[in-house]
N, C-alpha and C positions, 0 to 999 in steps of 0.2 A: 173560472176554468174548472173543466169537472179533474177529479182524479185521473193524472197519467195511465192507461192502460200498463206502460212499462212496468212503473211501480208496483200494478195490483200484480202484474205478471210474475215479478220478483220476489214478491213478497209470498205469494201462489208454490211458486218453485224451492225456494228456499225452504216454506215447511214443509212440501213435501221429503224435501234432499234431508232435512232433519229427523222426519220420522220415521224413514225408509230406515235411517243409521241408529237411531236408539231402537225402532222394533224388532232391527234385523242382526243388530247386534247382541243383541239378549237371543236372542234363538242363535245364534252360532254359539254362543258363550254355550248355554245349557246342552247343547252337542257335544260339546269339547271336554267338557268336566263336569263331574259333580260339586265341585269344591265352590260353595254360596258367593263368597268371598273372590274368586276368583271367576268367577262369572259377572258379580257387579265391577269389576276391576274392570274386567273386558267392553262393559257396557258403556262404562265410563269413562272410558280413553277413547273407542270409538263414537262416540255419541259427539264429546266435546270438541274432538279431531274435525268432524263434519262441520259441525257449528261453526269453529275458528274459519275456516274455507269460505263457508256459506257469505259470514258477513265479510270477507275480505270480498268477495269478490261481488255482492249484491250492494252494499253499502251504498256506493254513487248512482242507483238505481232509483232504492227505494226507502234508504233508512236501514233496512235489514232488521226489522222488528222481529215479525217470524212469532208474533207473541202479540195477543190481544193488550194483556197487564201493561205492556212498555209502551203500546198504540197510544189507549187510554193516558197515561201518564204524558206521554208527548204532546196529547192534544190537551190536555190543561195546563200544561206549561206553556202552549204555545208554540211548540217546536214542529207538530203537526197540525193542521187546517180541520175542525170538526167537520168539517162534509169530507173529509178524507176518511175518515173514524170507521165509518159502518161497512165502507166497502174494505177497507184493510183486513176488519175482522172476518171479512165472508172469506177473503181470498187466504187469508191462515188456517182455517178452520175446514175450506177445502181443501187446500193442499195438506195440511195433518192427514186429513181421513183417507185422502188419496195413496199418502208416502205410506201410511200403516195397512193400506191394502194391499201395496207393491211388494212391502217385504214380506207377508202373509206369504202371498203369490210365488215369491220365491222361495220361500222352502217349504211348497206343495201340501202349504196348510189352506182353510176356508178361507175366500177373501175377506171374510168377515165374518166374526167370531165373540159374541161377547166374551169381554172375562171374565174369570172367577177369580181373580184374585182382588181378595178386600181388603181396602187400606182406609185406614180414618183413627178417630182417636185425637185425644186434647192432643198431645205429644208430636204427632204427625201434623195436624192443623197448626199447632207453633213453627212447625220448621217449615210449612209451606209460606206460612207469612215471612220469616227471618231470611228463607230463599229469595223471595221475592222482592221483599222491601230491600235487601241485598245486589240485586241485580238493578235494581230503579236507580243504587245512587252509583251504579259502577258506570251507568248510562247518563246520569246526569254530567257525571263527571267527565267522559268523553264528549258526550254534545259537549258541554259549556267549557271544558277546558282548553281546546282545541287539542285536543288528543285522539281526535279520527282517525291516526294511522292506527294507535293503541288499540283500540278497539276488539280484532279478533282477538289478539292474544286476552285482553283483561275480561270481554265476556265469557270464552270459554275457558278462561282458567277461575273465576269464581262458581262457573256451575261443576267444575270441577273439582272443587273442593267440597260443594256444597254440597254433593254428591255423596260425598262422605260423612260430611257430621251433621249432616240433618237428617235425623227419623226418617222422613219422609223420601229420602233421594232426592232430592230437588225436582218436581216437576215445574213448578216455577211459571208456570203457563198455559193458561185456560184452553188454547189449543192443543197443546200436547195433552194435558187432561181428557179430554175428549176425545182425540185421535187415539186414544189409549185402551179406552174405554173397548176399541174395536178388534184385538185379539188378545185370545188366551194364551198366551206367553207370560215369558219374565217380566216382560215390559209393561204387563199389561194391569189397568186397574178397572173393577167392578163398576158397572155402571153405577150401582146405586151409593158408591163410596167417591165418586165424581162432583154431585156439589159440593160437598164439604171439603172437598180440596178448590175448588172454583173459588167457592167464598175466603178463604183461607189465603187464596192468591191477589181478592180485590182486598181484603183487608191488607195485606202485604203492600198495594197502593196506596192505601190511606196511610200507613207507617211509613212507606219510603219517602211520598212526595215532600213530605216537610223534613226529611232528612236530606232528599235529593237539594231542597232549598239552602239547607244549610254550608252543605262541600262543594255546589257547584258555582259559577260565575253566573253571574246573572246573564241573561240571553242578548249577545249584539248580533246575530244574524240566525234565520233560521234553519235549524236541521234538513228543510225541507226544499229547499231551495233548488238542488240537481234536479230535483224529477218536474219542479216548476219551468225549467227552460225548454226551451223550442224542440232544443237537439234531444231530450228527454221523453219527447211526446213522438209518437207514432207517425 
């Protein structure tokens, strides 16, 4: 069976609905105050607010990955179907670039705008991997523990933390890195400071997955299974 259209559709919409809220939120923020502090506060309550929403309600869809890094790690565990793999990543990586042009759009900035803002640095590369490898085992831990209702709440409350004590803000996701990439805002990061958080993020996979081995149950059913039934398929 090829990939559920639903699922890419879910998985399409949710980064969009996620990048609409982190790029749009950082542009309300830098309106409202000058205060650094209170601008990434703003970013980060709205950003993770969305997310918690997104996967409540895409979950039985698609997984609700919304993230290349967590794809990838699903489909080596098992949890997702590798010919699922390539098209999950096209439909994140459009929808990113999409939701970052919508909130562009609405506050009557370029749809699309390289940034200038450059981020990188040993310091920044470690907290993008400790983001990530972080989020791999909070994901192991709800697939395998049967803790799916958990879910919204434990994934947006670790990138809400991580938000704060990692250097880097947690981008934590090769499509939001990239979807980032596409305006100069708060939000936004330098094209050419882009791979080095990219790799930083699959490095994050290679640390998490053998940690996700560690805290999570071994696999009796797979993650993937809703978007494999009939009533799932178009």
């Amino acid at each position: 069976m090829t990939t559920p259209w639903r699922a890419l559709a879910a998985e399409a919409v949710g980064a969009t609905g996620l990048l609409a809220a982190v790029v749009g939120s950082g542009v309300m923020a830098t309106r409202l105050t000058d205060d650094v502090g209170v601008q990434l506060l703003a970013n980060a309550v709205a950003s993770v607010a969305a997310l918690g929403v997104l996967v409540a309600c895409l979950a039985p869809v698609s997984g609700a990955h919304f993230n290349p890094a967590v794809s990838l790690a699903q489909a080596i565990r098992g949890d997702l179907p590798w010919r699922h793999l390539s098209p999950y990543v096209v439909a994140q990586v459009a929808g990113g670039v999409l939701g970052t042009v919508l909130a562009n759009l609405m506050y009557d900035l370029p749809a699309v705008a390289a940034s200038t803002t450059g981020r990188g640095g040993a310091g920044q590369w470690l907290g993008e991997t400790l983001a990530t490898a972080g989020l791999l085992m909070v994901v192991g831990f709800v697939a395998r523990g049967g803790r799916e209702r958990m879910a919204p709440l434990l994934v947006a409350g670790w990138i809400l933390a991580a938000y704060w004590f990692t250097s880097s803000t947690s981008f934590a996701n090769p499509a939001v890195t990239v979807a980032r990439t596409l305006s100069d805002t708060f939000a936004g990061i330098a094209p050419a400071s882009a791979p080095g958080f990219v790799l930083a993020q699959l490095a994050g996979v290679a640390v998490g997955l053998p940690l996700m081995s560690l805290v999570a149950a071994p696999r009796a059913t797979t993650t993937f299974e809703s978007p494999e039934t009939p009533q799932e398929t178009p």
